[in-house]
C-alpha positions in Angstrom: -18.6 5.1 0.8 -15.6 4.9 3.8 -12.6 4.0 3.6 -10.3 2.9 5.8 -6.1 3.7 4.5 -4.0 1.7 6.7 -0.6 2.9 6.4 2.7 2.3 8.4 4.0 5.8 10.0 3.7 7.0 13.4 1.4 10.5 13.3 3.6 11.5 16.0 6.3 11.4 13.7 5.3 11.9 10.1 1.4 14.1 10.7 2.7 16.0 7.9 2.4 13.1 5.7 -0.7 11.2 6.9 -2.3 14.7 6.8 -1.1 15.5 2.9 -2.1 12.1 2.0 -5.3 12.2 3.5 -6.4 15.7 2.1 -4.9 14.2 -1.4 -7.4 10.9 -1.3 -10.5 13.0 -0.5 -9.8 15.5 -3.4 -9.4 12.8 -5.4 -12.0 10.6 -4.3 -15.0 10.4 -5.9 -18.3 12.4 -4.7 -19.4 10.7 -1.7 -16.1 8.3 -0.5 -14.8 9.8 2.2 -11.0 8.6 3.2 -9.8 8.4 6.6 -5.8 7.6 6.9 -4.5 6.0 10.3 -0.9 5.1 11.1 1.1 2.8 12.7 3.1 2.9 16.6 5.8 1.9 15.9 6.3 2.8 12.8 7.8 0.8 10.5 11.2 2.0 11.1 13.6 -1.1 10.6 13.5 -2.3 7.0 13.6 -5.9 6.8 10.7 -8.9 7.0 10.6 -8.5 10.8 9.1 -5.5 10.8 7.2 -5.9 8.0 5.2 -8.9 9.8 4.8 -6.7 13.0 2.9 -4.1 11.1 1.0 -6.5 9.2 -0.1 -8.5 11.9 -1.4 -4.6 13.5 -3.0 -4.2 10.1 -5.0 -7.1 10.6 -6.2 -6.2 13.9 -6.5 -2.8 12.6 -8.9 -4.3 9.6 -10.7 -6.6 11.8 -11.9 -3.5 13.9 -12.5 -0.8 11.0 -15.1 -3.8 9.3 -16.9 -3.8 13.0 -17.1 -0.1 12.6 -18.9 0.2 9.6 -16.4 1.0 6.7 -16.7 -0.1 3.1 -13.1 -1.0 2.5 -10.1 -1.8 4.0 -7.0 -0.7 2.2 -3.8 -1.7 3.0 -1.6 1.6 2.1 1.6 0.1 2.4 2.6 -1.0 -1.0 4.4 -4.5 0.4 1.0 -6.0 1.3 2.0 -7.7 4.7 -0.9 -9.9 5.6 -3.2 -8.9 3.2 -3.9 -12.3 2.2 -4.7 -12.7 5.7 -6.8 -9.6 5.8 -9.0 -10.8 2.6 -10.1 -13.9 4.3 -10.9 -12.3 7.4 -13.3 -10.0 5.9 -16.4 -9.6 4.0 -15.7 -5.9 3.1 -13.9 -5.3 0.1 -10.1 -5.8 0.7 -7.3 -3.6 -1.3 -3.5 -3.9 -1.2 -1.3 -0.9 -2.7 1.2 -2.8 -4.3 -0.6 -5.5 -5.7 -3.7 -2.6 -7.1 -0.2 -0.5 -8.3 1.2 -3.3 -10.2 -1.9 -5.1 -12.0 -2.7 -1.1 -12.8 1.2 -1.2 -14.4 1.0 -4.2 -16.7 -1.7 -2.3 -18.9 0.7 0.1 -19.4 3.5 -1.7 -20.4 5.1 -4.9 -20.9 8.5 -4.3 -18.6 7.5 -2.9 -15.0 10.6 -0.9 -13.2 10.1 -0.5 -9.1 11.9 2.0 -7.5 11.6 1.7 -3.8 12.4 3.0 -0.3 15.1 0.5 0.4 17.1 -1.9 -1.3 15.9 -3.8 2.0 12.7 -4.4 -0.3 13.7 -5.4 -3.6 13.5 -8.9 -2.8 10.4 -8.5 -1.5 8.8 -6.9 -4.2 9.8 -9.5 -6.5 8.1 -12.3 -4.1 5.3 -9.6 -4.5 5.1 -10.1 -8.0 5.5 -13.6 -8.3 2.4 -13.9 -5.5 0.4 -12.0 -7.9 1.7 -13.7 -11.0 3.6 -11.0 -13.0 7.0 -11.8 -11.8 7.9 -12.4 -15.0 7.0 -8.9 -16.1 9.2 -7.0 -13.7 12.8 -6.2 -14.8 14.3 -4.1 -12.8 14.1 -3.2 -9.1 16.3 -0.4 -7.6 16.2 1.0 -3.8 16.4 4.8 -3.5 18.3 4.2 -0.1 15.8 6.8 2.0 13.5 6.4 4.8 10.2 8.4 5.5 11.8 10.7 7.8 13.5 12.3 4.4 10.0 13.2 2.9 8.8 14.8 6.2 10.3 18.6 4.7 8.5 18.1 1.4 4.7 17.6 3.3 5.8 20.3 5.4 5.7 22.5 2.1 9.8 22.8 1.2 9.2 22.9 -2.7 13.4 22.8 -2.9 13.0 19.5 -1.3 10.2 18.1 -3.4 12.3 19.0 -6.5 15.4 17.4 -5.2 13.8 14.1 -4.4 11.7 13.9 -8.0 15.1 14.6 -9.5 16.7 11.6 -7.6 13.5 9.0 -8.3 14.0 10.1 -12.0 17.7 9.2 -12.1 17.1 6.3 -10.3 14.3 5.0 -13.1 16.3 6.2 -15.8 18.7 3.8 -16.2 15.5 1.2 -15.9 13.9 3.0 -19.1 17.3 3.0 -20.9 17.7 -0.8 -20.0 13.7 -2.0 -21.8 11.4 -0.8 -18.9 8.4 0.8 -20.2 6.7 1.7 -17.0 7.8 3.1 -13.6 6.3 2.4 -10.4 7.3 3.9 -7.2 6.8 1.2 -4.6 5.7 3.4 -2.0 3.2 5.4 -0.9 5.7 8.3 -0.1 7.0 8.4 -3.5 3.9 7.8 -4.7 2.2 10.9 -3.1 5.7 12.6 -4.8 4.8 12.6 -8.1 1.0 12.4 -7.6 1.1 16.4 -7.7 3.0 15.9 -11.4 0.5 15.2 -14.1 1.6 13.1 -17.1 4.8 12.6 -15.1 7.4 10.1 -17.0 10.8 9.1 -16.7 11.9 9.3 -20.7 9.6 7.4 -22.1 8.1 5.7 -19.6 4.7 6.6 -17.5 5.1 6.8 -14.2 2.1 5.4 -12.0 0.4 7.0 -8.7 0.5 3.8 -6.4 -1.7 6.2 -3.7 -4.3 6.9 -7.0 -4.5 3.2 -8.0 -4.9 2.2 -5.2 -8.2 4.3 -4.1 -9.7 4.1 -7.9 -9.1 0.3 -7.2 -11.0 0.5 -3.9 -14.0 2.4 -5.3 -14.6 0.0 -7.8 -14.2 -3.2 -5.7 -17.1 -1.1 -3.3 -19.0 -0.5 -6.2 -18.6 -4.5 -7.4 -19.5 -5.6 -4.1 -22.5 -3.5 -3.7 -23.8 -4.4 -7.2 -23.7 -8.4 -6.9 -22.4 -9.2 -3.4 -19.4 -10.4 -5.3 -16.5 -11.8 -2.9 -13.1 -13.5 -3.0 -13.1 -17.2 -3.1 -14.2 -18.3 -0.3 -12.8 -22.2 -1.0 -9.0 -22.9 -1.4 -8.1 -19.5 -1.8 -9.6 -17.2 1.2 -11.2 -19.2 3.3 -13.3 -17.3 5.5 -12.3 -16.8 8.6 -14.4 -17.9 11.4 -15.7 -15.7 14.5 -13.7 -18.2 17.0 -10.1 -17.6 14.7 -10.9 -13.8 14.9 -11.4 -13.5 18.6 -8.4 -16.1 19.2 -6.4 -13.7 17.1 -7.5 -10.4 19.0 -6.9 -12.6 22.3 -3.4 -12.7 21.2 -3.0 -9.1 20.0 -4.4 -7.5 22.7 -3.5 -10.0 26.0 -0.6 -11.7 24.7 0.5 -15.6 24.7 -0.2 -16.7 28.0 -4.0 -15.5 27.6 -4.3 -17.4 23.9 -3.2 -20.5 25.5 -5.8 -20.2 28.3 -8.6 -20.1 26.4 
């Protein structure tokens, strides 16, 4: 089984991540699925819906190419799920989406979901997240850890002071979510994520704390394993209609020439 992790960094500018999260997926990964993690130029380095569209409209070239090239699964390793809609009717391989694995993975757990996120940039977002995927209702609190990737790079880089001082700042960040009825914890991010994914049994109080990066390749594996077992799909009617061969090449058209070519055609 291969699998393709899209994620939203620039190697040039976070390898020490991609590489940690990379070797982390295979040694979790079950025998015989091999991982491979691929970035993003630019990365996603202005918070906010512009950006987030740019790297999802890459992802979905990005997708579009890693199906033609023989994976088993596209996942979507950036725990907003830009495009991945858009990604799941374009396909026929399985399609997976980090936040929205995370957070069905979270509601058998617990009743009240806590996010703690990058940004506060995204915690509108994630509630639009949750609403898409029909648990809005079960989120409660959403809190921003104010950081960007570029403060993680010293704790892939093997600073273990580092590591420490960030866990301690996601946990006071959840606690006052735990306090307040929130019964699980998810780090919205694939960065945090990796965090505590070194941390078995990690909580905040009470309160389990789940592994977006883990849910998210035990979802894929299993969605694989679905698809190879009954050719079982999305539906294809109102929900993800299939994409045609003409929309996919009038998309690349437009990725890779630009506008004037698209409207030449």
């Amino acid at each position: 089984m291969r699998i393709y992790w899209q994620g939203f960094v620039d190697r040039h500018i976070a390898g020490d991540y991609l590489n940690a999260l990379q070797a982390y997926l295979n040694n979790i990964a079950a025998p015989g699925t091999e991982v491979e993690v691929f970035g993003t130029t630019p990365t996603d380095r202005d918070f906010g819906r512009l950006s987030e569209l740019r790297c999802g409209i890459q992802a979905v070239d990005a997708a579009i190419g890693a199906e033609e090239a023989g994976y088993d699964c596209f996942v979507m390793g950036h725990f907003q799920d830009p495009c991945l809609y858009d990604i799941r009717a374009t396909l026929s391989i399985p399609v997976i989406g980090a936040g929205e694995a995370t957070l069905l993975a979270a509601t058998q757990l617990g009743r009240q979901i806590g996010l703690v996120t990058l940004d506060p940039a995204f915690e509108t977002m994630h509630r639009e997240q949750a609403d898409l995927y029909g648990i809005g209702s079960r989120i409660s609190h959403v809190t921003g850890l104010g950081l960007t990737p570029g403060d993680f790079n010293d704790v892939f880089a093997g600073d273990d002071s580092k590591r420490a001082t960030l866990l301690e700042g996601f946990a006071q960040c959840a606690m006052p979510m735990v306090e307040a009825g929130a019964d699980v914890i998810v780090p919205a991010g694939v960065l945090p994520g990796l965090l505590i994914g070194g941390e078995p049994g990690y909580k905040v109080g009470h309160a389990p704390v789940v592994n977006c990066a883990a849910a998210a390749l035990k979802s894929a594996e299993m969605w694989v394993q679905m698809h190879k077992l009954s050719d079982l799909e999305p539906n294809r009617g109102a929900s993800f209609t299939k994409s045609n061969e003409r929309a996919k090449r009038d998309f690349r058209t437009l990725i890779n020439q630009g506008q004037s070519a698209i409207r030449s055609t």
